[in-house]
C-alpha positions as CSV (number, residue, x, y, z in Angstrom):
1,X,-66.6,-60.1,-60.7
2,X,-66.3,-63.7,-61.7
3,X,-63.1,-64.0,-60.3
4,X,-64.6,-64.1,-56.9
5,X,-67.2,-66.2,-58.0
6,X,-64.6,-68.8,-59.0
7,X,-62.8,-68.1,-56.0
8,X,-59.4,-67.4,-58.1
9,X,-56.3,-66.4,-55.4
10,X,-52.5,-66.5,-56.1
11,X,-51.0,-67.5,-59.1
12,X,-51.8,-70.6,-61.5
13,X,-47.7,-70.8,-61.6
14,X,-46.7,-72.2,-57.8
15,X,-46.6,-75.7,-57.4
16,X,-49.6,-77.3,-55.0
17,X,-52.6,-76.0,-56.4
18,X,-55.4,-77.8,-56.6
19,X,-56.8,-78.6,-60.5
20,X,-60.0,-76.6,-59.5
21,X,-57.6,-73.8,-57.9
22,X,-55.4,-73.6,-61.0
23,X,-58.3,-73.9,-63.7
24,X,-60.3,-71.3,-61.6
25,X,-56.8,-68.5,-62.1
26,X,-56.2,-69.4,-65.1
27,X,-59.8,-68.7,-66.6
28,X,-60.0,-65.6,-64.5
29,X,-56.6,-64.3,-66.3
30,X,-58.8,-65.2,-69.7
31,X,-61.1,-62.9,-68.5
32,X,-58.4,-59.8,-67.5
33,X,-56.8,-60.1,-70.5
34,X,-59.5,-59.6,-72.5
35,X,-61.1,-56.9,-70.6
36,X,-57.8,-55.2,-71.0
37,X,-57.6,-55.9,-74.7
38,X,-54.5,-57.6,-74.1
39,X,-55.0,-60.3,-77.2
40,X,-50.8,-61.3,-77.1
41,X,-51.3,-62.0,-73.0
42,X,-55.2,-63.4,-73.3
43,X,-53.4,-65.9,-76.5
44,X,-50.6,-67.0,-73.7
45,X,-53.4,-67.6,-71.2
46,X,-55.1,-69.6,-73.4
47,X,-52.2,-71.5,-74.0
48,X,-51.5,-72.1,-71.2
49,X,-55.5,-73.4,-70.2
50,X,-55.1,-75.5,-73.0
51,X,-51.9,-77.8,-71.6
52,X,-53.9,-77.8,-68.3
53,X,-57.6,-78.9,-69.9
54,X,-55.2,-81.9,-72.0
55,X,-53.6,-82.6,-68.5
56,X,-57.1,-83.1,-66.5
57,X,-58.9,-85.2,-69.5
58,X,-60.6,-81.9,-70.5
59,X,-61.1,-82.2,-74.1
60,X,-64.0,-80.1,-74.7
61,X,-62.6,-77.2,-72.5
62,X,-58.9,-77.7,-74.6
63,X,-60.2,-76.9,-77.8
64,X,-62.5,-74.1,-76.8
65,X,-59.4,-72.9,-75.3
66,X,-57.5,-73.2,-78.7
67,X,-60.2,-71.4,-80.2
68,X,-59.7,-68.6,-77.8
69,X,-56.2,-68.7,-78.9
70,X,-57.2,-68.4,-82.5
71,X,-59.4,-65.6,-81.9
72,X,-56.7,-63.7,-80.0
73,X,-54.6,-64.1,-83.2
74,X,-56.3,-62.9,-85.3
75,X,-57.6,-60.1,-83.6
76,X,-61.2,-60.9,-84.1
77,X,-63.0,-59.2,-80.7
78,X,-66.6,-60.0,-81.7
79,X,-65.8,-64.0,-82.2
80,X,-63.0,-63.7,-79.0
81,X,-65.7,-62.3,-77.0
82,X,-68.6,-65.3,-77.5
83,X,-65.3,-67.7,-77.7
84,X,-64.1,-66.5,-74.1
85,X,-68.4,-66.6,-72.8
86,X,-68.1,-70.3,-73.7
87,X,-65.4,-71.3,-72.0
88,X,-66.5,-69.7,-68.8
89,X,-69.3,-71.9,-69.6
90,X,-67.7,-74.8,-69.6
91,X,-65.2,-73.8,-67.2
92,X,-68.4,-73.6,-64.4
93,X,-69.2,-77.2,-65.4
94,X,-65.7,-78.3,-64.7
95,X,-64.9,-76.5,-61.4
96,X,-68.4,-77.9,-60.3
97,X,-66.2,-81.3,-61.3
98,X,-63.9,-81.0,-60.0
99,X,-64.6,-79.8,-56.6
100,X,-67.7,-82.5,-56.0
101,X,-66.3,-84.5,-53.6
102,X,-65.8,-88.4,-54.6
């Protein structure tokens, strides 16, 4: 599971967590949500990755992660489903970022 991968633990709520830590949960919830079909929770999620991408200077990954939030609203699974593959895309290139050291 990517979630392991990604090392996601915890929750992307509690104060402390690293950027990668907190990007890392919240794209693994993404992922959850959309396994479980879950299109109101996966459109929170994204939200919510959103605020966090603005936050860390992520522009690329924040609007992918609108789109996701689009996608969730209108119920459109084939477009959520290439929408969500790109963000875990991105979302490698940025934990890779974010955890280099320096």
């Amino acid at each position: 599971m990517r979630a392991r991968r990604l090392g996601a633990a915890g929750s992307g709520r509690r104060r402390g967590l690293s950027p990668a830590c907190d990007l890392s949960v919240r794209l693994s919830r993404i992922e959850a949500q959309l396994a479980a079909c879950a299109f109101g929770r996966l459109r929170i999620e994204a939200r919510g990755l959103h605020r966090l991408a603005l936050r860390l200077g992520l522009s690329e990954m924040a609007r992918v992660a609108a789109s996701v939030e689009d996608c969730a609203a209108s119920g459109d699974a084939a477009a959520l489903g290439a929408v969500v593959a790109r963000l875990w895309r991105i979302g490698a290139g940025a934990l890779a970022a974010l955890r280099r050291p320096g």
